[in-house]
Backbone as CSV, one residue per row, in Angstrom:
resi,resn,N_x,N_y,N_z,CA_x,CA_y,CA_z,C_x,C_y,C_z
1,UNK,-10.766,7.074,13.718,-10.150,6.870,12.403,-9.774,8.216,11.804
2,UNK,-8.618,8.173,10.724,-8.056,9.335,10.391,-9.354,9.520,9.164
3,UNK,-9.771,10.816,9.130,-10.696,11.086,7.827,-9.765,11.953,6.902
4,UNK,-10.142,11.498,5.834,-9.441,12.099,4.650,-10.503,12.667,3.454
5,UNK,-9.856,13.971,3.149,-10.557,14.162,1.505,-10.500,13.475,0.684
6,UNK,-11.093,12.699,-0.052,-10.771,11.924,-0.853,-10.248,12.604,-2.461
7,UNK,-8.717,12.433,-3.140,-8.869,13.073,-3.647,-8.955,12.294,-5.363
8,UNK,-9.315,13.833,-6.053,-9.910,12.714,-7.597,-8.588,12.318,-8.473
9,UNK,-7.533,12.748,-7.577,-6.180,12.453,-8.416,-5.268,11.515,-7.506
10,UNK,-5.367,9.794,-7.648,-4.343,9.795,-6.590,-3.157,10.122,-5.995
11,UNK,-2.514,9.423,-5.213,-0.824,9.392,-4.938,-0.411,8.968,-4.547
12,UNK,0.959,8.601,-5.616,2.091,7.892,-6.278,2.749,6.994,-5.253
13,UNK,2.906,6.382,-4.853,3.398,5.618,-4.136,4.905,4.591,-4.774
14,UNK,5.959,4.875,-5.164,6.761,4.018,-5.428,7.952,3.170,-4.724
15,UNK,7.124,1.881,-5.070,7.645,0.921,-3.760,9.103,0.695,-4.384
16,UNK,10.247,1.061,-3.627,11.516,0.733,-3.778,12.097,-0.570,-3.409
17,UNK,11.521,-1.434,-3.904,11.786,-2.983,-3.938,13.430,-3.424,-4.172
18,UNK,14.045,-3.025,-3.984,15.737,-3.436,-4.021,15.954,-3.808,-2.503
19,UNK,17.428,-4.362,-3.240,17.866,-5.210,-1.874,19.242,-4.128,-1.175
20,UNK,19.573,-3.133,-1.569,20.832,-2.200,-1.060,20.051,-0.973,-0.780
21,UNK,20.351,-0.237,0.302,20.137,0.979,0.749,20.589,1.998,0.405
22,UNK,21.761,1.872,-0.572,22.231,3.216,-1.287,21.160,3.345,-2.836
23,UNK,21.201,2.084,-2.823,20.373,1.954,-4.948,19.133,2.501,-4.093
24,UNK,18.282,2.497,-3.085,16.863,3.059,-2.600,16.894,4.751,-2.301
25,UNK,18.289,5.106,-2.067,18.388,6.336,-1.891,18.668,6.518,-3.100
26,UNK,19.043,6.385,-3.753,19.853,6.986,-5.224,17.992,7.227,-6.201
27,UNK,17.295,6.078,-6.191,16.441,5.807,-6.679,15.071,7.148,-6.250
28,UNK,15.302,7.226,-4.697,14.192,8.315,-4.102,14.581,10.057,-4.664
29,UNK,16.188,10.023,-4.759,16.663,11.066,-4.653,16.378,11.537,-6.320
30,UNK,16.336,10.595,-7.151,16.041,11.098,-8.667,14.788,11.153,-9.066
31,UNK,13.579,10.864,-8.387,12.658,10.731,-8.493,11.813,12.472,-8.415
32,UNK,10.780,12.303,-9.087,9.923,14.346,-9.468,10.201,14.566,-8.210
33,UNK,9.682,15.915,-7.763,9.152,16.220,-6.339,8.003,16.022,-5.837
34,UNK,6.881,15.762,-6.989,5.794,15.498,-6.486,5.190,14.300,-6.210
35,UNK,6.362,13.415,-6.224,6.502,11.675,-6.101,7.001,11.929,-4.012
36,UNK,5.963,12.376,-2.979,5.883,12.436,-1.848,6.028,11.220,-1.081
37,UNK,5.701,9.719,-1.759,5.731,8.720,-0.467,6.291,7.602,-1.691
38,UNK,7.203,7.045,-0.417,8.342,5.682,-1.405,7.479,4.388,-0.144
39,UNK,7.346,3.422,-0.806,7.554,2.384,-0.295,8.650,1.129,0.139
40,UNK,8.695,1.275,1.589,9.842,0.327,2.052,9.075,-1.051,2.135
41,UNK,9.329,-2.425,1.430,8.856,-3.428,1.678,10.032,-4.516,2.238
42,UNK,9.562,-5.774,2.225,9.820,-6.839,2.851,11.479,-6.950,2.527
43,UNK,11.743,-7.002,1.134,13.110,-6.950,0.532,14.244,-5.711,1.114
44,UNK,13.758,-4.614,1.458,14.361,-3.454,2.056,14.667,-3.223,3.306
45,UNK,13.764,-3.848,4.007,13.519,-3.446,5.704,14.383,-4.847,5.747
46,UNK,14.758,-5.912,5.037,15.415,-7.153,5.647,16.954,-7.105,5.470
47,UNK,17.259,-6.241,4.368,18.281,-6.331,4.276,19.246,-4.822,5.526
48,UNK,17.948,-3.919,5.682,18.390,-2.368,6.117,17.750,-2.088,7.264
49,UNK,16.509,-2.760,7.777,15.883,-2.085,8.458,15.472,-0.826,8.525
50,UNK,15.015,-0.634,10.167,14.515,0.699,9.864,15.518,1.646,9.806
51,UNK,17.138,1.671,9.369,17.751,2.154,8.350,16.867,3.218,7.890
52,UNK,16.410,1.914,6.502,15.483,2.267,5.283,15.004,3.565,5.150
53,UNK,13.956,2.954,6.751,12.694,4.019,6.477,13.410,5.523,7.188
54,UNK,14.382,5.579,7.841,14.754,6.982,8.557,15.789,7.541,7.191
55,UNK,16.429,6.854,6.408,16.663,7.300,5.457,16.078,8.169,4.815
56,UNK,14.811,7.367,4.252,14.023,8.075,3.641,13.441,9.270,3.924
57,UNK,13.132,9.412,5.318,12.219,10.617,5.609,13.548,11.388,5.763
58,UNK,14.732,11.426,6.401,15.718,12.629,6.046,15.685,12.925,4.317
59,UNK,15.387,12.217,3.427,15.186,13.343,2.365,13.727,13.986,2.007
60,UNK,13.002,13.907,2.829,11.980,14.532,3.075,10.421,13.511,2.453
61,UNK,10.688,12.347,2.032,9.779,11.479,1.640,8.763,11.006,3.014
62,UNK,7.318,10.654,2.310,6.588,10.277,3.180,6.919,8.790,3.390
63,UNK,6.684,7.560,4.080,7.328,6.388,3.774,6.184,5.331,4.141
64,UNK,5.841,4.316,3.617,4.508,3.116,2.820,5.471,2.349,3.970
65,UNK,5.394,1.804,4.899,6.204,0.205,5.467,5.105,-0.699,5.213
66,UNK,5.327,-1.208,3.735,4.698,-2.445,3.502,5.057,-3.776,4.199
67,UNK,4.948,-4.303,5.435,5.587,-5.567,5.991,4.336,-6.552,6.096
68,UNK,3.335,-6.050,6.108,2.238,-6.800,6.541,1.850,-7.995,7.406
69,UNK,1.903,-7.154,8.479,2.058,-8.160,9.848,0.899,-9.068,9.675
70,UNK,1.114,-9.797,10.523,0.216,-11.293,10.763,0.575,-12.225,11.852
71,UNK,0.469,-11.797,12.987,0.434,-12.822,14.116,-0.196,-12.365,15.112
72,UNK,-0.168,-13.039,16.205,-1.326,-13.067,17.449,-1.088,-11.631,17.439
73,UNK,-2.108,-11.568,18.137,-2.652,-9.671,18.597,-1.492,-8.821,19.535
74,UNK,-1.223,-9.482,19.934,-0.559,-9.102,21.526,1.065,-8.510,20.919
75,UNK,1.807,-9.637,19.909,2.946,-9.753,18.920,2.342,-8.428,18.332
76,UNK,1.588,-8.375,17.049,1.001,-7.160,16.041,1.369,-5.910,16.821
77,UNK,0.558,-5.826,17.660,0.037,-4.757,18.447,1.580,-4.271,18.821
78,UNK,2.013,-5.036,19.530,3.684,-4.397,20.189,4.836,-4.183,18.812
79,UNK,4.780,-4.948,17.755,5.424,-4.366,16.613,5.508,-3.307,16.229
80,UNK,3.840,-2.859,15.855,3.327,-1.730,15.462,3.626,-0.841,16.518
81,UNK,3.653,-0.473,17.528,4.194,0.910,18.539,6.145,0.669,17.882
82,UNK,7.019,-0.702,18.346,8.073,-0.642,17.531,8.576,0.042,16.380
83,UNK,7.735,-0.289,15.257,7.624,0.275,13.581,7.527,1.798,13.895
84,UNK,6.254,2.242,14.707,5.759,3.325,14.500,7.526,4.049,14.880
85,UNK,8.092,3.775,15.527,9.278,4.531,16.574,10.490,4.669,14.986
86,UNK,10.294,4.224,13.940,10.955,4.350,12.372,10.622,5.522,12.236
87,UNK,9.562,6.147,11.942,8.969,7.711,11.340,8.159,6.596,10.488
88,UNK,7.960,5.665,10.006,6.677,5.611,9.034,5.575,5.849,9.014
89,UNK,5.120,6.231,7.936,3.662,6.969,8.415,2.658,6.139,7.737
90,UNK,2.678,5.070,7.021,1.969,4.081,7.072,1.979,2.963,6.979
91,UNK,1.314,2.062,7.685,2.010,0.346,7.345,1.025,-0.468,7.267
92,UNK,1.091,-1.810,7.155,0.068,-2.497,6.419,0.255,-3.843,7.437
93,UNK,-0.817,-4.769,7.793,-1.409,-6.005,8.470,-2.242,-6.490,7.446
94,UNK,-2.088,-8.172,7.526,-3.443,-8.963,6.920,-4.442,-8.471,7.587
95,UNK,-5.248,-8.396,7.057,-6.339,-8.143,7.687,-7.249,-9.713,8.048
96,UNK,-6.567,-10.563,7.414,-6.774,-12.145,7.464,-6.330,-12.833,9.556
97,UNK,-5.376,-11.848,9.876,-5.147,-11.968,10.827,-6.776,-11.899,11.992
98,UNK,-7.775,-11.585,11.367,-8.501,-10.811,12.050,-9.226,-10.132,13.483
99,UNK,-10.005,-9.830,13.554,-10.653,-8.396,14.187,-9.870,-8.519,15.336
100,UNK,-9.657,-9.290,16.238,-8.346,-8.843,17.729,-7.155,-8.583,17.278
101,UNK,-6.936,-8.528,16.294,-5.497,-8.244,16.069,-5.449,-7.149,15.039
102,UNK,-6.474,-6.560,14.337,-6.389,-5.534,13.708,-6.906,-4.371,14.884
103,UNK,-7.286,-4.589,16.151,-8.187,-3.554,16.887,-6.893,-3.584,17.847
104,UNK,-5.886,-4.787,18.084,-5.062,-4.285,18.899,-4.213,-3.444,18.013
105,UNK,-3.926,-3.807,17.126,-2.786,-2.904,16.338,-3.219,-1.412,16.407
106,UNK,-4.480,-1.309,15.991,-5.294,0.235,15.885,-5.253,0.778,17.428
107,UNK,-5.416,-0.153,18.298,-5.217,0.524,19.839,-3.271,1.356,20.244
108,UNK,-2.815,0.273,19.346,-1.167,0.545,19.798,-0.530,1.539,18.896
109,UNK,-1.168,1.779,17.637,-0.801,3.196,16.692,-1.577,4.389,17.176
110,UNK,-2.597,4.069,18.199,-3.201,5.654,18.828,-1.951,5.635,19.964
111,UNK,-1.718,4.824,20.407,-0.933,5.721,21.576,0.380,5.470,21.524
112,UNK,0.954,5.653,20.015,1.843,6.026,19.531,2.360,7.896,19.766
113,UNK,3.394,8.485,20.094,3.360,9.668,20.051,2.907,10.654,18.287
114,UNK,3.437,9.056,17.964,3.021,10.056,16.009,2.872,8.962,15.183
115,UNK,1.138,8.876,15.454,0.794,7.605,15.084,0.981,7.842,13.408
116,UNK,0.716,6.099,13.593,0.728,5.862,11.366,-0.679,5.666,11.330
117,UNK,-0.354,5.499,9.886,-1.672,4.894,9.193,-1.657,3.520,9.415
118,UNK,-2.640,2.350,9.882,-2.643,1.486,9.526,-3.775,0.649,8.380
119,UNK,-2.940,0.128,7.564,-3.948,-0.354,6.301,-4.253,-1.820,5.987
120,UNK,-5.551,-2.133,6.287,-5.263,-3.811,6.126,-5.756,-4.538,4.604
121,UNK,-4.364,-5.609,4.338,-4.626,-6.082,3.610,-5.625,-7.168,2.808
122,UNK,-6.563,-6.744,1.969,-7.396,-7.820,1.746,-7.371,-9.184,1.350
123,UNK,-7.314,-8.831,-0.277,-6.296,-10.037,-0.710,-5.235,-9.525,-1.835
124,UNK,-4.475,-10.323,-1.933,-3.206,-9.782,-2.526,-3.595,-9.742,-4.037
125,UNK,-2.663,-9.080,-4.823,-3.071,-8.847,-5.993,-2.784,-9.741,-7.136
126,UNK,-1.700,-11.128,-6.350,-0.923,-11.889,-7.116,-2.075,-13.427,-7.120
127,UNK,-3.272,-13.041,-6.270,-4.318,-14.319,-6.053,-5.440,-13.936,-7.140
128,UNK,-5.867,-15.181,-7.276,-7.345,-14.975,-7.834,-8.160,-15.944,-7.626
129,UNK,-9.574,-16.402,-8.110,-10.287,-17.356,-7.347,-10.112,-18.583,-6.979
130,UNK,-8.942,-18.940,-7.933,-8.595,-20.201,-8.024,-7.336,-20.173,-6.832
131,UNK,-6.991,-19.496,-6.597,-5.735,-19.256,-5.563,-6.474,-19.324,-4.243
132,UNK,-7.867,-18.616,-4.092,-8.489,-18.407,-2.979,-9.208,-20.478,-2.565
133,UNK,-9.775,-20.626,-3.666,-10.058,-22.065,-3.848,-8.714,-23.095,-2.816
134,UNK,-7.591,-23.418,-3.434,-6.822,-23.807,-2.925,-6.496,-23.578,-1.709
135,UNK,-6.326,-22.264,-0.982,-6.404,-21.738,0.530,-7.711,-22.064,0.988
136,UNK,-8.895,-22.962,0.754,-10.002,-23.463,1.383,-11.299,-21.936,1.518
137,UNK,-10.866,-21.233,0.803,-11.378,-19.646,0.726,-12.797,-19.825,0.317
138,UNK,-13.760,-20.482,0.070,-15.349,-20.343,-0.648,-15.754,-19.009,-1.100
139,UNK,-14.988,-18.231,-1.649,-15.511,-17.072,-1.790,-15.283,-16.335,-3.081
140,UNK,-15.655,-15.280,-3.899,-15.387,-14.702,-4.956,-13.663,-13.635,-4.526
141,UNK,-13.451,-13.567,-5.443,-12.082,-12.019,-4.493,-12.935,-11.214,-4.055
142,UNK,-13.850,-10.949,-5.000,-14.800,-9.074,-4.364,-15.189,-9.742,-2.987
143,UNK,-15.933,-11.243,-3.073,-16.702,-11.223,-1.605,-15.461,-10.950,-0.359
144,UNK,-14.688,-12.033,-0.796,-13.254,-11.654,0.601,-12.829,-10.805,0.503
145,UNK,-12.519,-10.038,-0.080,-11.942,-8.484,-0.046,-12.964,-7.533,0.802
146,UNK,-14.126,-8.241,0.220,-15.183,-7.244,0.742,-15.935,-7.261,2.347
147,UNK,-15.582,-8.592,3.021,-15.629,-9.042,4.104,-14.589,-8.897,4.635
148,UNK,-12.963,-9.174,4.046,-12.177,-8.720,5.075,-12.014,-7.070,5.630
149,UNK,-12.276,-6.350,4.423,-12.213,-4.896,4.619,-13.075,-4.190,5.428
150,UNK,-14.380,-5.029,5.446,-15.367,-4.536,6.605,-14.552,-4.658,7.752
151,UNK,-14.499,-5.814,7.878,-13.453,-6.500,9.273,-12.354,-5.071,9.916
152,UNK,-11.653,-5.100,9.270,-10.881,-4.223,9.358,-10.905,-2.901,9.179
153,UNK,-12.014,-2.082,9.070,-12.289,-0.958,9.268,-13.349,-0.737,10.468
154,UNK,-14.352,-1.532,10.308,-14.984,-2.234,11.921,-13.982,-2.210,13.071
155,UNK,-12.565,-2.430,12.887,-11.626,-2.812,13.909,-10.902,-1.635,14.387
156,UNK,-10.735,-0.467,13.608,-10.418,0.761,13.629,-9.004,0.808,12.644
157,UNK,-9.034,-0.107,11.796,-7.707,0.647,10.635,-8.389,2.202,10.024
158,UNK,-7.428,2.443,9.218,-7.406,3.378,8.688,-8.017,3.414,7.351
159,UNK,-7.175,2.278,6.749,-7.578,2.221,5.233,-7.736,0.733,4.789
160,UNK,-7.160,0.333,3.647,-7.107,-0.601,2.649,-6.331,-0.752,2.081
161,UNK,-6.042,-1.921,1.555,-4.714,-2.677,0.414,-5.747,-3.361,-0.599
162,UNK,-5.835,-2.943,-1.509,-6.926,-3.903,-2.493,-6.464,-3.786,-3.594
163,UNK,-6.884,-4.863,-4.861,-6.286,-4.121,-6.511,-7.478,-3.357,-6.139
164,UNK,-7.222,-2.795,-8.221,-7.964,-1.729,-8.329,-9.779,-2.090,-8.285
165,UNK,-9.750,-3.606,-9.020,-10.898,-4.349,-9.057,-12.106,-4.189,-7.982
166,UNK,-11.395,-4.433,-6.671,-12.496,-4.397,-5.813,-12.801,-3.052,-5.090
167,UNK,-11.833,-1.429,-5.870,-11.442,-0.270,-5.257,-13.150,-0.227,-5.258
168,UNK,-14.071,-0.236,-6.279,-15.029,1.064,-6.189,-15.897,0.362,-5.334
169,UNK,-16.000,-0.823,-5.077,-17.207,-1.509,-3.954,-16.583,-0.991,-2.167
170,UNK,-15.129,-0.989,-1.995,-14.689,-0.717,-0.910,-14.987,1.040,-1.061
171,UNK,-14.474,1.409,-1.986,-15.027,2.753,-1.770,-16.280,3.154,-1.096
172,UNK,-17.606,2.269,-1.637,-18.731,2.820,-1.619,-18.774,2.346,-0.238
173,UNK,-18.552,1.677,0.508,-18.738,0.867,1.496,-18.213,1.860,2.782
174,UNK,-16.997,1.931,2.198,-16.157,3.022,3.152,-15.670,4.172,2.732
175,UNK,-16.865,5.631,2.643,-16.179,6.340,2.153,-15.557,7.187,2.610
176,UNK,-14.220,7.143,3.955,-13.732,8.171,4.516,-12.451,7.167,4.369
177,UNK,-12.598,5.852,4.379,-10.892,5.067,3.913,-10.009,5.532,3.119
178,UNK,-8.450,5.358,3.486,-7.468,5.683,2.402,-7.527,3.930,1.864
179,UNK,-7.583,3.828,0.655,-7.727,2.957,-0.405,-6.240,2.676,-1.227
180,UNK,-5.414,1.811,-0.832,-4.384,1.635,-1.459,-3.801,0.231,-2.475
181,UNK,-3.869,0.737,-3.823,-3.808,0.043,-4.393,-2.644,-0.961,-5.410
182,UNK,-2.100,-1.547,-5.553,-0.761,-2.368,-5.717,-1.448,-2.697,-7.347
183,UNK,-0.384,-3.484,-7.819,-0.556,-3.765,-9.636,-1.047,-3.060,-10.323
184,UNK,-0.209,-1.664,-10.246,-0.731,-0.777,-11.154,0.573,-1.159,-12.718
185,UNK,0.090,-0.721,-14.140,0.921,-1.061,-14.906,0.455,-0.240,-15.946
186,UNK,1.035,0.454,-16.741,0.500,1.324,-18.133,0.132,0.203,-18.841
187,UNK,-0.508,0.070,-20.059,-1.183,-0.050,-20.707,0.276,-1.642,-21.727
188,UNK,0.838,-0.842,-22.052,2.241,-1.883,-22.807,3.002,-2.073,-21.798
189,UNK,2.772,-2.464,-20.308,3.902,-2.863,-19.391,3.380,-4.382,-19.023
190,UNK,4.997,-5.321,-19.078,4.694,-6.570,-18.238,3.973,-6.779,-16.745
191,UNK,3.173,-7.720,-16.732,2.690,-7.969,-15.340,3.103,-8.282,-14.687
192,UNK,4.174,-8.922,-14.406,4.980,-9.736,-13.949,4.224,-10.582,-13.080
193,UNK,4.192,-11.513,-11.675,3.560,-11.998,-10.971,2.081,-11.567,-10.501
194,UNK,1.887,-10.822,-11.036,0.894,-9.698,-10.644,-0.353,-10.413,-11.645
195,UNK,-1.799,-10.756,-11.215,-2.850,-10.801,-11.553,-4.336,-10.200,-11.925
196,UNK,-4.202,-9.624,-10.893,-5.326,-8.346,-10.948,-4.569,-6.804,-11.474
197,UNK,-4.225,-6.788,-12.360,-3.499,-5.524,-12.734,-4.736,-4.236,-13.206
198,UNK,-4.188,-3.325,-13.406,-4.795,-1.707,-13.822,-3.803,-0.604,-14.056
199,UNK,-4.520,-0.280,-15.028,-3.911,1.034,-15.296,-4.057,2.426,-14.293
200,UNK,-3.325,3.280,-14.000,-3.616,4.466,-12.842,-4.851,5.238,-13.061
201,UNK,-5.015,5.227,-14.819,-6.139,6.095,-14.630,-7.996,5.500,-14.608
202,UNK,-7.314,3.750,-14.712,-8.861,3.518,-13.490,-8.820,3.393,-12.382
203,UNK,-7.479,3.559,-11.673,-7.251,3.332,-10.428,-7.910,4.303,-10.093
204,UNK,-7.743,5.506,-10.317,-8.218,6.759,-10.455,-9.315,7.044,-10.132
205,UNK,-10.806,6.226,-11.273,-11.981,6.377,-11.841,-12.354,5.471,-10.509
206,UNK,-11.821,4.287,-10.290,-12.529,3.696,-9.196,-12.630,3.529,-7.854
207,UNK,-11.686,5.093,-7.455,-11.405,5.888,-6.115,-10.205,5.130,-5.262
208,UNK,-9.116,4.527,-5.525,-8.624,4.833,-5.229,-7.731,5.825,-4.447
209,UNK,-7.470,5.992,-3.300,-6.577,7.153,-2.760,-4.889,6.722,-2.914
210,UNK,-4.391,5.867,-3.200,-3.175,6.093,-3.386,-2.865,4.990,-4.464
211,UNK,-1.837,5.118,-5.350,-1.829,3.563,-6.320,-0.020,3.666,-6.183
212,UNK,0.566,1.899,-6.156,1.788,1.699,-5.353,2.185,1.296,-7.126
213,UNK,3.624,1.523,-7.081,4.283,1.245,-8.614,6.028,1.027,-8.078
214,UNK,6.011,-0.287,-8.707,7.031,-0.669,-8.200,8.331,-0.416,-9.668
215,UNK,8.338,-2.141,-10.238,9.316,-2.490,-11.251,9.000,-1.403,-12.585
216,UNK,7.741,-0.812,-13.046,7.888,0.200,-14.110,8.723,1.066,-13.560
217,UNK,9.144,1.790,-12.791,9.603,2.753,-12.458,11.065,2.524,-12.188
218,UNK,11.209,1.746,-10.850,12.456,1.296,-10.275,13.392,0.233,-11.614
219,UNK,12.677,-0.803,-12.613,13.549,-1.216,-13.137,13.979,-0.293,-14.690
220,UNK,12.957,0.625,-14.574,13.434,1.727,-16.099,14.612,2.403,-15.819
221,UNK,14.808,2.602,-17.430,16.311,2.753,-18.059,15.993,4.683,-17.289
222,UNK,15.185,4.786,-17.450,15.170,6.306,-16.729,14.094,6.473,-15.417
223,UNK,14.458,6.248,-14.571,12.868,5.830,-13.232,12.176,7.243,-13.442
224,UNK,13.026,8.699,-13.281,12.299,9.580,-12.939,11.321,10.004,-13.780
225,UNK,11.732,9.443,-15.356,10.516,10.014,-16.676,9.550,8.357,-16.719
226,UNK,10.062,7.458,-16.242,9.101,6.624,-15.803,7.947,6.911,-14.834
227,UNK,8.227,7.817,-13.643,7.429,8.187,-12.715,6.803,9.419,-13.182
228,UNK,7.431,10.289,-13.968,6.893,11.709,-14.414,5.262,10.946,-15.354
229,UNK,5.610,9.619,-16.152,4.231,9.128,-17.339,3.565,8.973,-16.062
230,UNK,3.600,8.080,-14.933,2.355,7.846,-14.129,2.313,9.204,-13.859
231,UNK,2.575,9.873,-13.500,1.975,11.066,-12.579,1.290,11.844,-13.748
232,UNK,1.437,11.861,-15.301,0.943,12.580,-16.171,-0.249,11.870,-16.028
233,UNK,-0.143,10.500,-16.126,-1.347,10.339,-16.630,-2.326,10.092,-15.685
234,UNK,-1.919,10.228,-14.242,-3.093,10.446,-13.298,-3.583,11.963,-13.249
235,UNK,-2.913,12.730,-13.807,-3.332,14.659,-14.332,-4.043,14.240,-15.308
236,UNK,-3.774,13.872,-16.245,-4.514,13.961,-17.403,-5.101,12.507,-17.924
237,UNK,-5.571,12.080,-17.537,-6.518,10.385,-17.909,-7.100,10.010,-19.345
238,UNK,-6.136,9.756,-19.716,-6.886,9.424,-21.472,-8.317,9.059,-21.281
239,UNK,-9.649,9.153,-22.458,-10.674,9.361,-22.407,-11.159,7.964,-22.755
């Protein structure tokens, strides 16, 4: 597994959720400099492919391939060497898929020539118990989050997809994981579909290593002073 410093400030992750490949470049290209990794998801890679993601890294961005695989091991596993051949440097699996198919994927990103990160997803941020209820789930979110993430670090991922909610128990659990966290929102921003939401600077407090920000940023009247407030306020964390 890749070990990392964990650091006390995360990073920025902004998922470029559009459906055109010029509005994702236009969007990366106005963005601070210290805004290092964009996220390509499901909406981007379908309309552009890995386009997208070689786009991106010619302007020097790190690149999130949020696709989150999920099928037999054998499928996963051969995707992931595929994906890896984009330049992305990290991508994401259910981790629901589980342990043969998160250990093949982790087998097929080592013998990648320039492997990624792989990060498995726990549960999404748009569920909650009652969502888990309906999927036949018996469990709290912390408990499945907290069982799938074993799973999947047991299996040899890298990191995590969790809200911020279940960050500090996965933290303690795993503390050399990159920890990546989705529904982040300032304080006066809509949630939109999003359930388990947080602000960056508990994303922050509850170790987090990276927090993903999509529509504050990408749908503001100005993205780059949209992205400049998160990044302030993961420097400076109101008290």
């Amino acid at each position: 597994m890749y070990l990392m410093n964990i650091r006390s400030q995360p990073e920025l992750i902004v998922a470029l959720d559009v459906p055109e490949l010029d509005r994702a470049c236009e969007l990366a290209d106005r963005l601070p400099d210290e805004v290092t990794w964009c996220k390509v998801g499901l909406e981007l890679f379908g309309a552009d492919g890995p386009a997208a993601v070689r786009a991106l890294k010619e302007r020097g961005r790190k690149v999130f391939l949020d696709l989150k695989l999920h099928d037999i091991p054998r499928t996963v596993g051969r995707a992931v060497r595929s994906l890896a051949a984009t330049g992305a440097d990290m991508m994401t699996l259910h981790a629901g898929g589980g342990r043969a198919m998160c250990a093949q994927a982790a087998e097929a990103a080592a013998s990648c020539d320039r492997p990624p990160l792989l990060l498995g997803v726990t549960v999404l941020t748009s569920l909650n118990r009652e969502d888990l209820g309906e999927l036949g789930v018996d469990r709290t979110v912390d408990e499945q989050a907290g069982s799938l993430g074993d799973l999947a670090i047991e299996a040899g991922l890298d990191g995590l997809v969790c809200s911020v909610w279940e960050a500090a128990a996965l933290r303690a659990r795993h503390p050399a994981a990159r920890l990546v966290t989705p529904g982040i929102r300032l304080p006066d921003q809509e949630t939109g579909d999003q359930k388990r939401i947080a602000t960056p600077a508990l994303a922050a407090r509850e170790g987090a290593s990276h927090i993903v920000v999509g529509r504050p940023i990408v749908q503001a009247e100005d993205p780059a002073a949209a992205a400049q407030t998160i990044l302030n306020e993961l420097r400076n964390p109101p008290a």
